[in-house]
C-alpha positions in Angstrom: -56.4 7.5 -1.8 -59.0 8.1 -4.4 -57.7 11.8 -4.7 -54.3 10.3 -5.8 -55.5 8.3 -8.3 -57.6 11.1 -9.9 -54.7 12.9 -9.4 -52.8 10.1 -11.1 -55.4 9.6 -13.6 -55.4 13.2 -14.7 -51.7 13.4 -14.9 -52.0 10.5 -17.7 -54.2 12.1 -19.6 -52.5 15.3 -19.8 -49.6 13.2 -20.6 -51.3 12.0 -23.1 -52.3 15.0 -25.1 -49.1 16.4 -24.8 -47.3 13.7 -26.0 -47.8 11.8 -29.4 -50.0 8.7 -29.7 -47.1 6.0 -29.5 -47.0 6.9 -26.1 -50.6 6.2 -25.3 -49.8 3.1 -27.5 -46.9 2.3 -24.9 -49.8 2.7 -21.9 -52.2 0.0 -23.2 -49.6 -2.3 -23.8 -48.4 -2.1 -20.7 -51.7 -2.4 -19.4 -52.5 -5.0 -21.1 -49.3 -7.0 -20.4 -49.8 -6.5 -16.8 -53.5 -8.0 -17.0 -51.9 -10.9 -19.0 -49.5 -11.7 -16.0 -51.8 -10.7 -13.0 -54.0 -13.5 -15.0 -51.6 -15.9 -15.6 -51.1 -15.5 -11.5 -54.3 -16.4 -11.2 -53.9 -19.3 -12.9 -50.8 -20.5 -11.2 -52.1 -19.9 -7.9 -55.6 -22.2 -8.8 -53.0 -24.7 -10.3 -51.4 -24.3 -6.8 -54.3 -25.2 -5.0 -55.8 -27.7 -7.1 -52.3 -30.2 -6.6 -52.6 -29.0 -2.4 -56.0 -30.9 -2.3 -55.0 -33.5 -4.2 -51.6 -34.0 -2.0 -53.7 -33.4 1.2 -56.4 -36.3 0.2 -53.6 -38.7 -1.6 -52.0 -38.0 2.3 -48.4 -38.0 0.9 -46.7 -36.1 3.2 -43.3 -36.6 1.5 -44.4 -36.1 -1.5 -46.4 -33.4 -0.9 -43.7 -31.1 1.0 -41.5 -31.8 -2.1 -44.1 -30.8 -4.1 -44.8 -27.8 -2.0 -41.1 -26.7 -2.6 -41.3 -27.2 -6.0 -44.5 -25.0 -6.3 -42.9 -22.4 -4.3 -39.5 -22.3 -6.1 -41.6 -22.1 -9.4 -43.4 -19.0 -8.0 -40.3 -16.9 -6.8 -38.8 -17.8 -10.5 -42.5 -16.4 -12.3 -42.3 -13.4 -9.5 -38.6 -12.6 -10.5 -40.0 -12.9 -14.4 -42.7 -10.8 -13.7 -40.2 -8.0 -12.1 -37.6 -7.9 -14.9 -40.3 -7.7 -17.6 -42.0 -4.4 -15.6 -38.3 -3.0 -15.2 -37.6 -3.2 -19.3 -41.2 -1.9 -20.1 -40.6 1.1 -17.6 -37.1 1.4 -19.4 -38.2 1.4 -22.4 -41.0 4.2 -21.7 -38.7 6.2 -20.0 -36.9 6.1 -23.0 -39.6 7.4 -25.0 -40.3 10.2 -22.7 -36.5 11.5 -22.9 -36.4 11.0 -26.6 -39.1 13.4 -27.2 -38.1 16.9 -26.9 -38.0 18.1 -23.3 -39.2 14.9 -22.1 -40.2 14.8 -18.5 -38.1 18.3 -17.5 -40.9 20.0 -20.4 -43.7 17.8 -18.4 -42.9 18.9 -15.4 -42.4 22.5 -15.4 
């Protein structure tokens, strides 16, 4: 596993210096978005939690598997979010890449 990411990482960086430095710019942004969401996760989840005590101790059972629905609806929504903005970013990089001359075919060889 660690291999493959060296691997990985080392592939990037060659990337890198091959191509200009929007596509680096392209990398940290993505990066950086994906922290953002992975954080806001976080959050979510904590949120999550948080209103489960408060159900389990109010003893609303009702309420509380409503509320549980709710939660989990709201999640599978964020998830679906989450997915769609990954696919454009990766779209849009991909993009780059073939725009450049040679693109990935030039990377590759």
């Amino acid at each position: 596993m660690m291999m493959w990411i060296l691997m990985m990482m080392i592939m990037m960086l060659i990337m890198i210096m091959r191509r200009m430095m929007l596509m680096m710019m392209m990398m940290m942004m993505m990066m950086i978005i994906m922290m953002l969401m992975m954080m806001m996760m976080m959050m979510l989840m904590m949120m999550m939690m948080m209103l489960m005590m408060v159900m389990l101790m109010m003893m609303m059972r009702m309420m509380m598997l409503i509320m549980m629905l709710m939660m989990m609806m709201m999640l599978m929504i964020m998830m679906m979010m989450m997915m769609m903005m990954m696919l454009m970013m990766m779209m849009v990089v991909i993009d780059s890449l073939c725009v450049t001359k040679g693109g990935w075919s030039e990377f590759l060889s």
